[in-house]
DRENMARNU-954707 format. One record per atom (N, C-alpha, C): atom name; residue in one letter; z negated, x negated, y negated; residue number from 1. Coordinates in nm, 2 decimals. Example, Ala and Ser with C-alpha at 12.3 -4.5 7.8 and 13.67 -1.06 7.14 Angstrom:
residues 2
<pt at="N" aa="A" z="-0.78" x="-1.32" y="0.57" i="1"/>
<pt at="CA" aa="A" z="-0.78" x="-1.23" y="0.45" i="1"/>
<pt at="C" aa="A" z="-0.78" x="-1.32" y="0.33" i="1"/>
<pt at="N" aa="S" z="-0.71" x="-1.28" y="0.22" i="2"/>
<pt at="CA" aa="S" z="-0.71" x="-1.37" y="0.11" i="2"/>
<pt at="C" aa="S" z="-0.79" x="-1.29" y="0.00" i="2"/>
//
This chain:
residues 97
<pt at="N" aa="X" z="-6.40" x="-17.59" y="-2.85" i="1"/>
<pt at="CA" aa="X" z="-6.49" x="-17.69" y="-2.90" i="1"/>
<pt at="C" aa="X" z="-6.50" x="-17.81" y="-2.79" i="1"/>
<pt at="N" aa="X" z="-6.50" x="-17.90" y="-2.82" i="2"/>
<pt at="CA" aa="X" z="-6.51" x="-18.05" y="-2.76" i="2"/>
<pt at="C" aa="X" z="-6.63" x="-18.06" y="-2.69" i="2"/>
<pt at="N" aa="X" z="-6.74" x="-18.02" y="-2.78" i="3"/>
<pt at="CA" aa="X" z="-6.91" x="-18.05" y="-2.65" i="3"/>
<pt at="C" aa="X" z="-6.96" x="-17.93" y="-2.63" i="3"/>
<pt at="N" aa="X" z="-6.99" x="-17.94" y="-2.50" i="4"/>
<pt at="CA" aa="X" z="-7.09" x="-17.81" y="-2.52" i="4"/>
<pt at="C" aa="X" z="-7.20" x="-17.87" y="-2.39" i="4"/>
<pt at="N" aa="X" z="-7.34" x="-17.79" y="-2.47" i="5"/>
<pt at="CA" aa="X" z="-7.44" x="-17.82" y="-2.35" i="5"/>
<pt at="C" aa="X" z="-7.56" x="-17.71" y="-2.36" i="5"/>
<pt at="N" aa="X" z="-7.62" x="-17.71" y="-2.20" i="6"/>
<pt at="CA" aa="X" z="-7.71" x="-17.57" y="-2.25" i="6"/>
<pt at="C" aa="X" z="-7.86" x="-17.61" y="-2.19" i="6"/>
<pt at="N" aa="X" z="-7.94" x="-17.57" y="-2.30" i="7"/>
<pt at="CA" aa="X" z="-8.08" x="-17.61" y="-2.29" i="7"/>
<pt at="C" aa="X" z="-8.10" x="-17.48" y="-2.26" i="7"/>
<pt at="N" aa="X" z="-8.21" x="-17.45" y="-2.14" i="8"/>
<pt at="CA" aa="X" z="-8.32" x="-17.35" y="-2.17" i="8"/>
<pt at="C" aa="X" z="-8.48" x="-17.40" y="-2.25" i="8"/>
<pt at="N" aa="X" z="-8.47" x="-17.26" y="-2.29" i="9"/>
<pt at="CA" aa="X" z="-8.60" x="-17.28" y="-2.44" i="9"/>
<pt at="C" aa="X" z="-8.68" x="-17.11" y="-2.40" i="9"/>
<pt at="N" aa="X" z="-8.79" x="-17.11" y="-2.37" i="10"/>
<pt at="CA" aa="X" z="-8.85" x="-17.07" y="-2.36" i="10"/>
<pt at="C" aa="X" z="-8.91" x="-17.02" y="-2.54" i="10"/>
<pt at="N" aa="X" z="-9.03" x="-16.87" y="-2.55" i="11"/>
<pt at="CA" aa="X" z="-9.08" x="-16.88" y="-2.70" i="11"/>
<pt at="C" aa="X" z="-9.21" x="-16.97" y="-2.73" i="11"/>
<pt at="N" aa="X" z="-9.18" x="-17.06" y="-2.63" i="12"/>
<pt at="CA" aa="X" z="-9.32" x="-17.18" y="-2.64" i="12"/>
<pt at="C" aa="X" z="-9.27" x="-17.29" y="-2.65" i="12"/>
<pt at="N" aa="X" z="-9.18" x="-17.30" y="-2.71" i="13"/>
<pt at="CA" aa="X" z="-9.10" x="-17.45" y="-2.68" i="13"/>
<pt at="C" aa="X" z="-8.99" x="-17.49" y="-2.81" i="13"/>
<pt at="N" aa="X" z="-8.95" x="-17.62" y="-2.81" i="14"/>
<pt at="CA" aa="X" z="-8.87" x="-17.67" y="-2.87" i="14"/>
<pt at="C" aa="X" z="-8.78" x="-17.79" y="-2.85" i="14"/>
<pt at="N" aa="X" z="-8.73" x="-17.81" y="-2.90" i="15"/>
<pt at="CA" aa="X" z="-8.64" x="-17.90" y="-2.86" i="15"/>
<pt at="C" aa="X" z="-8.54" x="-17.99" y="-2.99" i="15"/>
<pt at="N" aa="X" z="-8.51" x="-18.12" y="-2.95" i="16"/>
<pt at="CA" aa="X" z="-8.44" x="-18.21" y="-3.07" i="16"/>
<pt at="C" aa="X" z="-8.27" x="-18.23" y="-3.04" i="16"/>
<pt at="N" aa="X" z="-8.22" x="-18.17" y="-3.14" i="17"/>
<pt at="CA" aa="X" z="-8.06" x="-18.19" y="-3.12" i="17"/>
<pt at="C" aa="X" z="-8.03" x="-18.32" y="-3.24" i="17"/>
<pt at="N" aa="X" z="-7.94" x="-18.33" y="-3.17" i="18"/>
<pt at="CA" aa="X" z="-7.89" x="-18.52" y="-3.22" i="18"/>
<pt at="C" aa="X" z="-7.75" x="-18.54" y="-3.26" i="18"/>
<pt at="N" aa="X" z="-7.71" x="-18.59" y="-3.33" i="19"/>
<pt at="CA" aa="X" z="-7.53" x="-18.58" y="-3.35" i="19"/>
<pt at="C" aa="X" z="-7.53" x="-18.76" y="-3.31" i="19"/>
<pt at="N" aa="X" z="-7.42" x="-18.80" y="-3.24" i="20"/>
<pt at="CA" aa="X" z="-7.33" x="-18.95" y="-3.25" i="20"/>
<pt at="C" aa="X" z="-7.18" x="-18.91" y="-3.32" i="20"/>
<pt at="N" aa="X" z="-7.17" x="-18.90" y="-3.46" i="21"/>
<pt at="CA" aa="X" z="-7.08" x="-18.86" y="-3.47" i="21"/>
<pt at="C" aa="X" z="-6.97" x="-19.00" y="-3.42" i="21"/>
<pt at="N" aa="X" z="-6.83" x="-18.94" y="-3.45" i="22"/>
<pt at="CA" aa="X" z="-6.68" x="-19.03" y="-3.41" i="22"/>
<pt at="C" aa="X" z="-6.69" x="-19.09" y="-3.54" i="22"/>
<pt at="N" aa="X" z="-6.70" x="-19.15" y="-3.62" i="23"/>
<pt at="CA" aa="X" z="-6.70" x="-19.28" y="-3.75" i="23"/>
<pt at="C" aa="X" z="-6.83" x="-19.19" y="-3.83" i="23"/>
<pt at="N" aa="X" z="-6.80" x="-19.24" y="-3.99" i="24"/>
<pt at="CA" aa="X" z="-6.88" x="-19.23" y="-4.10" i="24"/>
<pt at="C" aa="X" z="-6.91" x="-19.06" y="-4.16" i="24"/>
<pt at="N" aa="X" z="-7.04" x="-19.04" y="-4.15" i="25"/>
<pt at="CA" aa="X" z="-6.97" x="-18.90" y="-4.19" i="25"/>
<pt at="C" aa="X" z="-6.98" x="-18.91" y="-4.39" i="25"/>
<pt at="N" aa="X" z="-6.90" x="-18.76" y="-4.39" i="26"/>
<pt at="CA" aa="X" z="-6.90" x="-18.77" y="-4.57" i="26"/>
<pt at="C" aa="X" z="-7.04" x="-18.78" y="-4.66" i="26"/>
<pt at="N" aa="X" z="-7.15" x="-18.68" y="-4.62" i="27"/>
<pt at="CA" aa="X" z="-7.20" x="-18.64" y="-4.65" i="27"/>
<pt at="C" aa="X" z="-7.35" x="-18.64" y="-4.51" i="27"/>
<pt at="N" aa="X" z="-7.46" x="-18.63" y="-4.59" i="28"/>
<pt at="CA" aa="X" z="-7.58" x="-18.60" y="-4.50" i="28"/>
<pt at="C" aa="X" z="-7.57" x="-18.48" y="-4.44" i="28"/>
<pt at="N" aa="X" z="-7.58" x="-18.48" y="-4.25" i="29"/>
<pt at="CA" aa="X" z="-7.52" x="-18.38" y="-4.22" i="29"/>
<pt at="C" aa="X" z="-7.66" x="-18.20" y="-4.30" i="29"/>
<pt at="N" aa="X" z="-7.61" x="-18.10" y="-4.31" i="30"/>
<pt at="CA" aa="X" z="-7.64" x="-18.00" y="-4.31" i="30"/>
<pt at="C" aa="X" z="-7.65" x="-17.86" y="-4.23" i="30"/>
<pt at="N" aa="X" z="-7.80" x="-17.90" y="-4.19" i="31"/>
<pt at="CA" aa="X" z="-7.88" x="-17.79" y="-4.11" i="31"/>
<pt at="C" aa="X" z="-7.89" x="-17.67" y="-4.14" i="31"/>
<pt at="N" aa="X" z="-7.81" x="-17.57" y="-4.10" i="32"/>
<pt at="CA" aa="X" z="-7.88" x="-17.39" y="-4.15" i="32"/>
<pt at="C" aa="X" z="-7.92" x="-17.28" y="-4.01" i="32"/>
<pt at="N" aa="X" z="-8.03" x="-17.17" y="-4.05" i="33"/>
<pt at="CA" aa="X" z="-7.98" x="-17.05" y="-3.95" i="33"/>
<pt at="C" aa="X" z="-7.89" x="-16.97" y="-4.01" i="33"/>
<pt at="N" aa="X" z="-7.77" x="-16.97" y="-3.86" i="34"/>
<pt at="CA" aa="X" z="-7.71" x="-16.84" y="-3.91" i="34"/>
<pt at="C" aa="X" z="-7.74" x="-16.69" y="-3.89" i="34"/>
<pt at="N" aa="X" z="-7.82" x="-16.69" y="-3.80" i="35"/>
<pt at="CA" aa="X" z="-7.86" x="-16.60" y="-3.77" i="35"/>
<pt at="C" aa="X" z="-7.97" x="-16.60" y="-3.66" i="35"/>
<pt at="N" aa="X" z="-8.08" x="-16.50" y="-3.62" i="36"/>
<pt at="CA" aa="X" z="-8.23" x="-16.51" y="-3.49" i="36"/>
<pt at="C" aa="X" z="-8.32" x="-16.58" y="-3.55" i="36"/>
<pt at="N" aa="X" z="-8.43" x="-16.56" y="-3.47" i="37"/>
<pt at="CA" aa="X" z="-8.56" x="-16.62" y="-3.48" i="37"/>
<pt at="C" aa="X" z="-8.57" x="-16.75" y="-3.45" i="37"/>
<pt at="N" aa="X" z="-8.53" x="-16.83" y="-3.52" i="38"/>
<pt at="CA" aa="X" z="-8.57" x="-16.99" y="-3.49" i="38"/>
<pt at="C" aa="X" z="-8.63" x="-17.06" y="-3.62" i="38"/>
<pt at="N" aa="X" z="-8.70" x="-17.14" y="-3.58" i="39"/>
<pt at="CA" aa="X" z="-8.71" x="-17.24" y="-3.70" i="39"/>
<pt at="C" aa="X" z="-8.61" x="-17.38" y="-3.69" i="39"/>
<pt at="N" aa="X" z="-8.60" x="-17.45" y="-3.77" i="40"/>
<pt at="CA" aa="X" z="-8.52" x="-17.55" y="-3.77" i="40"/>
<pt at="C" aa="X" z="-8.60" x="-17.65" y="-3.88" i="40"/>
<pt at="N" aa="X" z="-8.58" x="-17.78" y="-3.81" i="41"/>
<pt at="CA" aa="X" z="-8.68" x="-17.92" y="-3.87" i="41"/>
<pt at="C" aa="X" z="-8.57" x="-18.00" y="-3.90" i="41"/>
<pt at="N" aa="X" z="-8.50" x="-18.03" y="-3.93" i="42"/>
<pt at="CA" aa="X" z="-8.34" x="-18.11" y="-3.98" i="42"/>
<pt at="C" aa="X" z="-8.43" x="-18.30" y="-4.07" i="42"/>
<pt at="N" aa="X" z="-8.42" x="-18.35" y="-4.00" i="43"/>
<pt at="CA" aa="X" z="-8.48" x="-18.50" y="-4.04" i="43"/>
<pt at="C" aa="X" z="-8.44" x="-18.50" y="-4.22" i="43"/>
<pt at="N" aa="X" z="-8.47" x="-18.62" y="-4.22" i="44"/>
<pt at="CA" aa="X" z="-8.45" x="-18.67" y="-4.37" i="44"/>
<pt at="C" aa="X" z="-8.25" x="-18.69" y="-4.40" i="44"/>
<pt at="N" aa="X" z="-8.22" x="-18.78" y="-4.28" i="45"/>
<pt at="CA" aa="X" z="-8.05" x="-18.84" y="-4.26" i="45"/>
<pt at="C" aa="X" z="-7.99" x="-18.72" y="-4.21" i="45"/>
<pt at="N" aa="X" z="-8.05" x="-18.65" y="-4.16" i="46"/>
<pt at="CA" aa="X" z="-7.98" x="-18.53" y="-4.10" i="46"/>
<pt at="C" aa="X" z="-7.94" x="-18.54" y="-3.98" i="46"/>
<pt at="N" aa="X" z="-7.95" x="-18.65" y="-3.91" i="47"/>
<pt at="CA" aa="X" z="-7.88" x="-18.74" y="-3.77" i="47"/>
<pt at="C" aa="X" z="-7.96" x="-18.62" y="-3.67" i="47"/>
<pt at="N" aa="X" z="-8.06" x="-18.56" y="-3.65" i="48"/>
<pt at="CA" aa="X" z="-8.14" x="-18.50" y="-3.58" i="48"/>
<pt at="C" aa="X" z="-8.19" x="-18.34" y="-3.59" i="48"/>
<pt at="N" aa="X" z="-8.18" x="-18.25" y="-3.55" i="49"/>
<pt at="CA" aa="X" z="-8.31" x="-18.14" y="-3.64" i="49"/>
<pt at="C" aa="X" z="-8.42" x="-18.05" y="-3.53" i="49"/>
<pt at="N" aa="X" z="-8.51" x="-18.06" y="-3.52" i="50"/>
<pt at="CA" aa="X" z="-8.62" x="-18.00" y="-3.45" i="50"/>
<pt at="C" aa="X" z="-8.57" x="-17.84" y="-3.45" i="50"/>
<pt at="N" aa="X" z="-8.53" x="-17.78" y="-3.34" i="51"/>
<pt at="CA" aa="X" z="-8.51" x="-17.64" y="-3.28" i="51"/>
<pt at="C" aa="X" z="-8.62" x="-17.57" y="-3.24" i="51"/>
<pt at="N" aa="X" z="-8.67" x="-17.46" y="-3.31" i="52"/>
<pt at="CA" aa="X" z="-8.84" x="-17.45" y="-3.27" i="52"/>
<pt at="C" aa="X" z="-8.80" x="-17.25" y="-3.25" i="52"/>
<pt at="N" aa="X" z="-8.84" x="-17.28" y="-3.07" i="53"/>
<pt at="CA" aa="X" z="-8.78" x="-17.10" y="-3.10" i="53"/>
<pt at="C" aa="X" z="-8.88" x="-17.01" y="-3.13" i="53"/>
<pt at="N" aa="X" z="-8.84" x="-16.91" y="-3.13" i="54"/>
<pt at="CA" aa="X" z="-8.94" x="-16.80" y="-3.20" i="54"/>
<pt at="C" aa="X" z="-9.01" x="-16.72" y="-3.14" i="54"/>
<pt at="N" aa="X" z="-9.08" x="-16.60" y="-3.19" i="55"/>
<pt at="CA" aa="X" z="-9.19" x="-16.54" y="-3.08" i="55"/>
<pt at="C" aa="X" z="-9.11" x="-16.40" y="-3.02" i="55"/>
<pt at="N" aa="X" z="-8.97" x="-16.45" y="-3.05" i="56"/>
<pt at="CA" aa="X" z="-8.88" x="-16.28" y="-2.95" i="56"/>
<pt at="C" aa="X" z="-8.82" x="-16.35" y="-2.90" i="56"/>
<pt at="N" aa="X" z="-8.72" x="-16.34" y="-2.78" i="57"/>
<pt at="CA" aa="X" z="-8.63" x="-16.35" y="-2.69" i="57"/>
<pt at="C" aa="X" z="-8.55" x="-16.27" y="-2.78" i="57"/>
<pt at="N" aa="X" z="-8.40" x="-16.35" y="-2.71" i="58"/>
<pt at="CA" aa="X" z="-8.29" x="-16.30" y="-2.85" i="58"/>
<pt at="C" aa="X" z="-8.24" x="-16.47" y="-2.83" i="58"/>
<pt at="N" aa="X" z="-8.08" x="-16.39" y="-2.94" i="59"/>
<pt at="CA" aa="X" z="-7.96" x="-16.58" y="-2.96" i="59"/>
<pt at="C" aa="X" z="-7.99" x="-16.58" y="-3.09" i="59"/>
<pt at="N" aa="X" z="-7.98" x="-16.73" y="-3.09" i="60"/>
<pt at="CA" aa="X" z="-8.03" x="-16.73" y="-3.29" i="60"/>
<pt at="C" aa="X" z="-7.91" x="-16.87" y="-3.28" i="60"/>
<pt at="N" aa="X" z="-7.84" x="-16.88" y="-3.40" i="61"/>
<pt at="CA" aa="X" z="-7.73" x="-16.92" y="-3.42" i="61"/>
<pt at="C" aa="X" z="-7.77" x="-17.05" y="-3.59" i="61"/>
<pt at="N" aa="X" z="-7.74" x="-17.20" y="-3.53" i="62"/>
<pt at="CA" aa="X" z="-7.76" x="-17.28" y="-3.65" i="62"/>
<pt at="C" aa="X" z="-7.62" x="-17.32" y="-3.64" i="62"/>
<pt at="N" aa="X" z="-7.58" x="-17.38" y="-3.77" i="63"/>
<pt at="CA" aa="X" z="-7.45" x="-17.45" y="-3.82" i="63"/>
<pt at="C" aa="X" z="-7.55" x="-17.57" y="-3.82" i="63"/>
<pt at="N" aa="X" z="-7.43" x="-17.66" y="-3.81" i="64"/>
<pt at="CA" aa="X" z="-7.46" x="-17.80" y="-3.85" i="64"/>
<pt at="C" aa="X" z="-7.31" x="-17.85" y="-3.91" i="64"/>
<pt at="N" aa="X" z="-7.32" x="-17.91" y="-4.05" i="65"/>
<pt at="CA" aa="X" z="-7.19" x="-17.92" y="-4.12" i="65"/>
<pt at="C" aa="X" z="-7.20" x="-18.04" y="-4.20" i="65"/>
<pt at="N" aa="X" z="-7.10" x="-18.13" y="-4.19" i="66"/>
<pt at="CA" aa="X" z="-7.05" x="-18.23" y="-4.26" i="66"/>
<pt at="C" aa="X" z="-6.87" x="-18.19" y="-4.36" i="66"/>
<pt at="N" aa="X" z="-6.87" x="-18.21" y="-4.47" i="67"/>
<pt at="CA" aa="X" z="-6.73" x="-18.20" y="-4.57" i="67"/>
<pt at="C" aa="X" z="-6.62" x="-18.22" y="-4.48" i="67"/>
<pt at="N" aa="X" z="-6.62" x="-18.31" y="-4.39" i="68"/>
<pt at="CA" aa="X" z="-6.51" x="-18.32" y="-4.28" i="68"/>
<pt at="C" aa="X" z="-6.50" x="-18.24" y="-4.16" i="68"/>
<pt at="N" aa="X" z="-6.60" x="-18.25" y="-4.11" i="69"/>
<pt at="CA" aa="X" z="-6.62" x="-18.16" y="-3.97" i="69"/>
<pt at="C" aa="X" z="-6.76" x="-18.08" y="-3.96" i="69"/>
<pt at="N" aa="X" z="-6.74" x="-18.01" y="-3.87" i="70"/>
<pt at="CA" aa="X" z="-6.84" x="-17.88" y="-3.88" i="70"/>
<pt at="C" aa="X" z="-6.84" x="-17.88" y="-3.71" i="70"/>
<pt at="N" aa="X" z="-6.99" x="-17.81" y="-3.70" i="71"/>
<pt at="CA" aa="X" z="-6.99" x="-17.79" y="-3.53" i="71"/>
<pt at="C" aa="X" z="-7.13" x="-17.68" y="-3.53" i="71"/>
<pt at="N" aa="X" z="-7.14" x="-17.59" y="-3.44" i="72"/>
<pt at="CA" aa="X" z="-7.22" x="-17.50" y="-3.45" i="72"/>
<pt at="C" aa="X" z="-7.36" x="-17.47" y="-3.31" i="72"/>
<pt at="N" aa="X" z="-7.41" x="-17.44" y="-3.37" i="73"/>
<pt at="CA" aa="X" z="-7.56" x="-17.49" y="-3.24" i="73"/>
<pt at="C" aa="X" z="-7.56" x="-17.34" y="-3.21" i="73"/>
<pt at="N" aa="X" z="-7.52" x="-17.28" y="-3.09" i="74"/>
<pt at="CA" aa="X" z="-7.61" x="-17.18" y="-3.03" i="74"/>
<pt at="C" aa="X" z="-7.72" x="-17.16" y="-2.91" i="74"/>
<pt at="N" aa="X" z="-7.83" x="-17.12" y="-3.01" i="75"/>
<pt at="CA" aa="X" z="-7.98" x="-17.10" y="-2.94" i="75"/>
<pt at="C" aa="X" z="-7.98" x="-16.96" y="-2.90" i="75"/>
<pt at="N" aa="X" z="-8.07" x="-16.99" y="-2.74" i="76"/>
<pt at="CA" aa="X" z="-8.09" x="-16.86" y="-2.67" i="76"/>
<pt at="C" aa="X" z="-8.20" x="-16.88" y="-2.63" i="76"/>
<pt at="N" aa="X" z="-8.32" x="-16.79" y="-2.66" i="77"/>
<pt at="CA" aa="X" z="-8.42" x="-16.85" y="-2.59" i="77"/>
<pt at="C" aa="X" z="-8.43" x="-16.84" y="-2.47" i="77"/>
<pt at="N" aa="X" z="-8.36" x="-16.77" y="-2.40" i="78"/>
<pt at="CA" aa="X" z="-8.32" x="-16.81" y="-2.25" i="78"/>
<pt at="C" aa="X" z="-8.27" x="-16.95" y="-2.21" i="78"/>
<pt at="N" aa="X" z="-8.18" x="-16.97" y="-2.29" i="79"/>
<pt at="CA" aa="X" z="-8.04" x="-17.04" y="-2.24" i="79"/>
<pt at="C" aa="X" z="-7.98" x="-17.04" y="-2.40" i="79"/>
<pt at="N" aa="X" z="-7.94" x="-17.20" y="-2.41" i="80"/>
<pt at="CA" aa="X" z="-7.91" x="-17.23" y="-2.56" i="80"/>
<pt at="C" aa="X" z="-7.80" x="-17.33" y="-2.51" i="80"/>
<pt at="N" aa="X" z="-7.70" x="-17.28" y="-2.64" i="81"/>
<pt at="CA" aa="X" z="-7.58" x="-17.38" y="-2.60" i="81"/>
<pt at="C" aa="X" z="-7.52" x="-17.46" y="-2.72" i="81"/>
<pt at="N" aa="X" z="-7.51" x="-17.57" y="-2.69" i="82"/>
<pt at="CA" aa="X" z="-7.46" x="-17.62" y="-2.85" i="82"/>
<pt at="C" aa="X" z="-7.36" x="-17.67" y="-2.84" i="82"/>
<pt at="N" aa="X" z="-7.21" x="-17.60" y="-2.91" i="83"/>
<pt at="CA" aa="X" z="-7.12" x="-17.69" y="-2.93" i="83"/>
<pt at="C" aa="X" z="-7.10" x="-17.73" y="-3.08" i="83"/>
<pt at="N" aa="X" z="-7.01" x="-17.82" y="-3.04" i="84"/>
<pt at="CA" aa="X" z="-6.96" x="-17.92" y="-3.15" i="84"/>
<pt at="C" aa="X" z="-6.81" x="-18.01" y="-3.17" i="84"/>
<pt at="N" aa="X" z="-6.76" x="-18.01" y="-3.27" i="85"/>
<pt at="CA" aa="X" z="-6.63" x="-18.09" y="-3.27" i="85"/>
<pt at="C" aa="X" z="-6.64" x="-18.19" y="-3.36" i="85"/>
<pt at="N" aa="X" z="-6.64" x="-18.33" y="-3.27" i="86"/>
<pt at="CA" aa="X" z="-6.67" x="-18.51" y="-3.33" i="86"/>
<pt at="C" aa="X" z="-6.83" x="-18.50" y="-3.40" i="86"/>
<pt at="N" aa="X" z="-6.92" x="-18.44" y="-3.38" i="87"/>
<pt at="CA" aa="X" z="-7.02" x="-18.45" y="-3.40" i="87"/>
<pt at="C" aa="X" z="-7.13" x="-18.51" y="-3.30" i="87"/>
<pt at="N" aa="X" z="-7.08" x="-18.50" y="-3.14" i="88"/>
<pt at="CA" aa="X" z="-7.14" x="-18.50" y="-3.07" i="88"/>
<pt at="C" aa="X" z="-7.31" x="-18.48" y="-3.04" i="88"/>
<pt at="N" aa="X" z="-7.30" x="-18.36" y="-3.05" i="89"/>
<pt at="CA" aa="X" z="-7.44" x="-18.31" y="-3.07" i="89"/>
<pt at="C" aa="X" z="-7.50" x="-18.34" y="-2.86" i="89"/>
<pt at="N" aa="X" z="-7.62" x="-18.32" y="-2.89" i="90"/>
<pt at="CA" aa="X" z="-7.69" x="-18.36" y="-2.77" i="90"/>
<pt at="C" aa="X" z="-7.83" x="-18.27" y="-2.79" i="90"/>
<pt at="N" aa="X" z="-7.91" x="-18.22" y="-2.68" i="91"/>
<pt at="CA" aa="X" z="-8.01" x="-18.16" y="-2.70" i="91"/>
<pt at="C" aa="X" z="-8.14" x="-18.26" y="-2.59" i="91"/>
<pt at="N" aa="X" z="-8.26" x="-18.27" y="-2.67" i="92"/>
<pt at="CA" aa="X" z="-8.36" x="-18.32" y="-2.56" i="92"/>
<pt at="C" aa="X" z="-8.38" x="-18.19" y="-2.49" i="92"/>
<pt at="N" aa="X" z="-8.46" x="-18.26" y="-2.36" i="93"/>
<pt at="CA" aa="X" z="-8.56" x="-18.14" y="-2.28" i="93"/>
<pt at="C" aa="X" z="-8.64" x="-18.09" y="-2.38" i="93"/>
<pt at="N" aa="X" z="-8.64" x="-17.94" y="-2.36" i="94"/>
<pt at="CA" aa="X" z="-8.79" x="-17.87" y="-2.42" i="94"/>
<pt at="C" aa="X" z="-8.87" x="-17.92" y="-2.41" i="94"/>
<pt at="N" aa="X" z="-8.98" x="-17.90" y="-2.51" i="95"/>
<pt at="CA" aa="X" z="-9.15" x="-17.93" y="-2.51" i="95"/>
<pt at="C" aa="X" z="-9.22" x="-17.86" y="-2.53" i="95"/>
<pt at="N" aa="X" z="-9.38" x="-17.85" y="-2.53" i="96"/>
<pt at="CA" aa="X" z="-9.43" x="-17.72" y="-2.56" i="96"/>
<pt at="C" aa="X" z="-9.39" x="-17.74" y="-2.72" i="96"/>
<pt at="N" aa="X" z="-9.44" x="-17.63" y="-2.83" i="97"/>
<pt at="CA" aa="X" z="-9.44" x="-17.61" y="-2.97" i="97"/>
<pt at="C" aa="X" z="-9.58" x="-17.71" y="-3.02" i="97"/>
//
């Protein structure tokens, strides 16, 4: 994978991940869990989605996917790492929830 970056996230906390994709994308990108305790806030354009972790420690696993390209978010409430290919995903600092 092309980006990777790693937020720590505590179970009091959250954080905003962001795509600059490489051109147009096909489709509004789409936010899912693949798996763990998180919640996910995915904006209206999809450009963004609020990562809200949950009340266990544990990796919780989102996709983020466009028709052309796909890139996958791994959350840890330790330590969270997001990669991505031409999506350029970015994570803010934690906040409280």
């Amino acid at each position: 994978m092309a980006n990777q970056i790693s937020v720590t996230l505590d179970t009091t906390q959250k954080t905003t991940v962001r795509t600059a994709p490489n051109g147009a994308l096909a489709a509004i990108l789409a936010w899912a869990i693949v798996s763990g305790d998180v919640t996910i806030q995915p904006s209206a354009d999809g450009t963004t989605c609020d990562v809200i972790s949950g009340s266990t420690d544990g990796t919780a696993v989102i996709s983020v996917t466009d028709t052309r390209i796909s890139g996958e978010v791994d959350v840890t409430q330790t330590v969270a790492v997001v990669n991505a290919t031409d999506l350029g995903l970015t994570a803010d600092a934690p906040v409280a929830k």
